[in-house]
C-alpha positions as CSV (number, residue, x, y, z in Angstrom):
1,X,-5.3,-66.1,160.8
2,X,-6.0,-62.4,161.9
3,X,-3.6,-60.3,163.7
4,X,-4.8,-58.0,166.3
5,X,-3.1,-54.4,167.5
6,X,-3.9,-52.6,170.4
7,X,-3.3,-48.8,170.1
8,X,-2.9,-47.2,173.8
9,X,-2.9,-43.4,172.3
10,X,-5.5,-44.1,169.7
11,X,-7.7,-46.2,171.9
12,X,-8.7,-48.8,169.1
13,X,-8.1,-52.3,167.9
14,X,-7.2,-52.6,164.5
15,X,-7.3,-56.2,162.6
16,X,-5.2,-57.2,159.8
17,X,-5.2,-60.5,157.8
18,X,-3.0,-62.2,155.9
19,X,-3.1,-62.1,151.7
20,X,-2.9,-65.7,150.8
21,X,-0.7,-64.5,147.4
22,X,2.0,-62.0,148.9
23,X,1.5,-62.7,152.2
24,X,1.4,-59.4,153.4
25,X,-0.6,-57.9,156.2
26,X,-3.9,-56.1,154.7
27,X,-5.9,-53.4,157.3
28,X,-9.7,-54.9,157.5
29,X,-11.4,-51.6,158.4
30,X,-14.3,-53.3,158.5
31,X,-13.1,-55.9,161.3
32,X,-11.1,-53.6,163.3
33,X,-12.5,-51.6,166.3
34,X,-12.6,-48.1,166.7
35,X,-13.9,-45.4,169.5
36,X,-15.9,-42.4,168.9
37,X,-12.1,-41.0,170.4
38,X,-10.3,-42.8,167.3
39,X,-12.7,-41.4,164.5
40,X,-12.1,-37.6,166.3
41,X,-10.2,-35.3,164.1
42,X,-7.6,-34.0,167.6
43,X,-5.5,-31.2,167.0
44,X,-4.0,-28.9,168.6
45,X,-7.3,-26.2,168.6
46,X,-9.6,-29.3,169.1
47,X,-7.8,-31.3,171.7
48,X,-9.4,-34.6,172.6
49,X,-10.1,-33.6,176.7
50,X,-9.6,-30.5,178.3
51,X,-10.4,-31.6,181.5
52,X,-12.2,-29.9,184.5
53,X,-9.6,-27.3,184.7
54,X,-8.6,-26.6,181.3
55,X,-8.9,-22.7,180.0
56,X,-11.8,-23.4,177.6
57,X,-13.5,-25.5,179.9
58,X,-14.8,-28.9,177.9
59,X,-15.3,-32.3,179.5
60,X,-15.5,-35.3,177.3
61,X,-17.9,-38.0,178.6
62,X,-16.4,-41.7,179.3
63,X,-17.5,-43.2,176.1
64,X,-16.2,-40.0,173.7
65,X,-12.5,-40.3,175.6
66,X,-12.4,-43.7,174.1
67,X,-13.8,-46.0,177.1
68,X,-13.6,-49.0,177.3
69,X,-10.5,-48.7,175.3
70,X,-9.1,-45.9,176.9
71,X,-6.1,-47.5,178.7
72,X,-6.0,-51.0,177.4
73,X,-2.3,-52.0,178.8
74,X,-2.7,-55.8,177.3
75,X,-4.5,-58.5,175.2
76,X,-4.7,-62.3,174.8
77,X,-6.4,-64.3,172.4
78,X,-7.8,-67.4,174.0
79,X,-6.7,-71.0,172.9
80,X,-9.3,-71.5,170.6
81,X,-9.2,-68.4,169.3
82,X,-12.6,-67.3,169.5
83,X,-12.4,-64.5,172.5
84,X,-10.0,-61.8,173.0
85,X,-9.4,-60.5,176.6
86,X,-7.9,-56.8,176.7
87,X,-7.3,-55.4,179.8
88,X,-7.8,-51.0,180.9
89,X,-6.3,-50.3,183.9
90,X,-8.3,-46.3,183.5
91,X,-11.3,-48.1,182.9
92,X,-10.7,-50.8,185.8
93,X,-11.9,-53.5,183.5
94,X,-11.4,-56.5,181.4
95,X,-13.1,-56.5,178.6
96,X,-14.5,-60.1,176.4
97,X,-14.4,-59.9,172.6
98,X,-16.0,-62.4,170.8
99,X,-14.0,-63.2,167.7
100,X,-16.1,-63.0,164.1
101,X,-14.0,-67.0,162.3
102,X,-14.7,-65.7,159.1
103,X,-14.3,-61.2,159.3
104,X,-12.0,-61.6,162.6
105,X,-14.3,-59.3,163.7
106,X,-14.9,-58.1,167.2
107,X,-17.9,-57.9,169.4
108,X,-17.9,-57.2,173.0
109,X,-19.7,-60.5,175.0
110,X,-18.4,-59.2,178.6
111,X,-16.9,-56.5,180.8
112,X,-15.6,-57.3,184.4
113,X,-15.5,-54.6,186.7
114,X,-13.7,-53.8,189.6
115,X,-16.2,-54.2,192.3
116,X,-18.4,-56.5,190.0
117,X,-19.5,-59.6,192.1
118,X,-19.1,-63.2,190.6
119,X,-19.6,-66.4,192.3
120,X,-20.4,-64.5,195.8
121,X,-17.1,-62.8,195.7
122,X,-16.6,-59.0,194.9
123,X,-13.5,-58.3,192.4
124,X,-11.2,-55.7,193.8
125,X,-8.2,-53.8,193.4
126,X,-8.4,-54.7,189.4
């Protein structure tokens, strides 16, 4: 019903459904998930990180780079289809959506981290 894609350089997760007349693929901005990263006007005065040894000296924090997005490298939708998994390598975490049946909609129900512990076990080399 929706289709989700994953945009590495972007760091976002945009959502399209289907139109039940044409049966083209319409943008839900609504639906789709963007970081503070995405909605930044980057050029090349304003880049989006110059890093600890860049000229001018600016450091974004975590969340305005894009995290937990930053370096998603792949998604799933679950069986049922009410969760998405995405993985990010940079962030060394996978990341639970919950999936909106009606908006296809996202909202984030977990984050595993490397090093979290479940069950008495800590997860490593994620």
């Amino acid at each position: 019903r929706f289709v989700y894609v994953a945009s590495y350089w972007s760091r976002s997760i945009v959502v399209f459904h289907r139109d039940i007349v044409s049966g083209h693929l319409v943008y839900s901005s609504q639906a789709s998930l963007l970081t503070s990263f995405t909605l930044s006007r980057v050029t090349d005065t304003n880049p989006p990180d110059s890093g600890p040894t860049a000229s001018i000296g600016r450091r974004l924090t975590r969340e305005r780079f894009g995290a937990p997005l930053r370096s998603m490298h792949a998604m799933t939708m679950s069986p049922d289809q009410k969760n998405l998994y995405v993985t990010s390598f940079g962030d060394d975490r996978v990341l639970v959506y919950g999936v909106d049946a009606v908006t296809g909609a996202l909202h984030l129900v977990q984050e595993v981290r490397n090093g979290d512990a479940h069950a008495d076990r800590s997860i490593n080399a994620m």
